[in-house]
N, C-alpha and C positions, 0 to 999 in steps of 0.2 A: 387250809389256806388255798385261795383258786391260783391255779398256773397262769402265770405271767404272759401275754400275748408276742408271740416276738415278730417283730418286724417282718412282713411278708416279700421278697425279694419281688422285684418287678420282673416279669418274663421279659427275655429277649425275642423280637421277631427272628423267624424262622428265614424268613427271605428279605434281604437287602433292601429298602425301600427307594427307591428312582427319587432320584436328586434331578432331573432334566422335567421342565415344568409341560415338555409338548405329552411324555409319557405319564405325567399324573392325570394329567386332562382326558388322553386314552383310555388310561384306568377308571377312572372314577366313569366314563361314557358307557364302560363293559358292563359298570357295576350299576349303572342305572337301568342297561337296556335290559339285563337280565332281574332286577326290579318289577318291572313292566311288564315283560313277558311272564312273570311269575303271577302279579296281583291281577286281583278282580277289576275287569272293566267296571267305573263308575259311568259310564254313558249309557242310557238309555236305548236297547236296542230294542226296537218293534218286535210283539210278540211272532208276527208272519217269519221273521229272519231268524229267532229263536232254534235253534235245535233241540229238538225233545229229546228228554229220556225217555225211553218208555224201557217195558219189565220183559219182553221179549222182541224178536226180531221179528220187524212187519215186512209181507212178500213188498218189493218194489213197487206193485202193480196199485198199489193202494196210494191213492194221493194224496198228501197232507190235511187238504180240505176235510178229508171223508173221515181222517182221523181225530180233528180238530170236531167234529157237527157230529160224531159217536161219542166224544169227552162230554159234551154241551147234552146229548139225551141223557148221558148216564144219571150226570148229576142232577137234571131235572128231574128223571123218575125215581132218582134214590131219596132225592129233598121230600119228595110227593108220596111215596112208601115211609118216611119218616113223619111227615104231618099227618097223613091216616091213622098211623098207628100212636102220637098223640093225645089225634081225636077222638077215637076210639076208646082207648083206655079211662081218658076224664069223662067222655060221654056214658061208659058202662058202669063206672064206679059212682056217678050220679044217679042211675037210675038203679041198682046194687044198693045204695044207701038213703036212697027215697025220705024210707020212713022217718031216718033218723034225723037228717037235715032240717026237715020239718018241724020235728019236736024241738028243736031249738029255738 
């Protein structure tokens, strides 16, 4: 037979709840500002205003710009070393398989 559920008693709050309607208003203003401070801005902030992470500390002397236009080559010659080698590999395995292509 399954055991009978028994009534879960309601907890009592731990602190008095403010009866005075200026200090719920207070309360509830703590409890949104610290909300706010806590969530993700939904606003749109320009990437220039951004704060990067980056994977170590850059000397000062280096300007955002220089950081931002060495991101932009990397990924250029990393996309450009991935399309080579692409090309490369279909190009070699075409002419590797010549014969047989053919015969089809």
């Amino acid at each position: 037979m399954a055991p009978k559920n028994k009534a879960a008693k309601p907890q009592q709050a731990t602190a008095p709840l403010p009866a005075d309607p200026a200090t719920i208003k207070r309360a509830v203003e703590e409890v949104e500002e610290e909300v706010l401070e806590t969530a993700p801005s939904t606003k749109a902030v320009p990437q220039s205003k951004q704060k990067q992470r980056l994977a170590y500390p850059v000397p000062d002397y280096i300007s955002p710009a220089t950081i931002n236009n060495t991101q932009s080559l990397l990924r250029f010659v990393i996309l450009g070393l991935i399309s080579a080698a692409a090309i490369g590999s279909r190009l070699f395995a075409v002419i590797r398989f010549e014969s047989v292509i053919h015969e089809l």
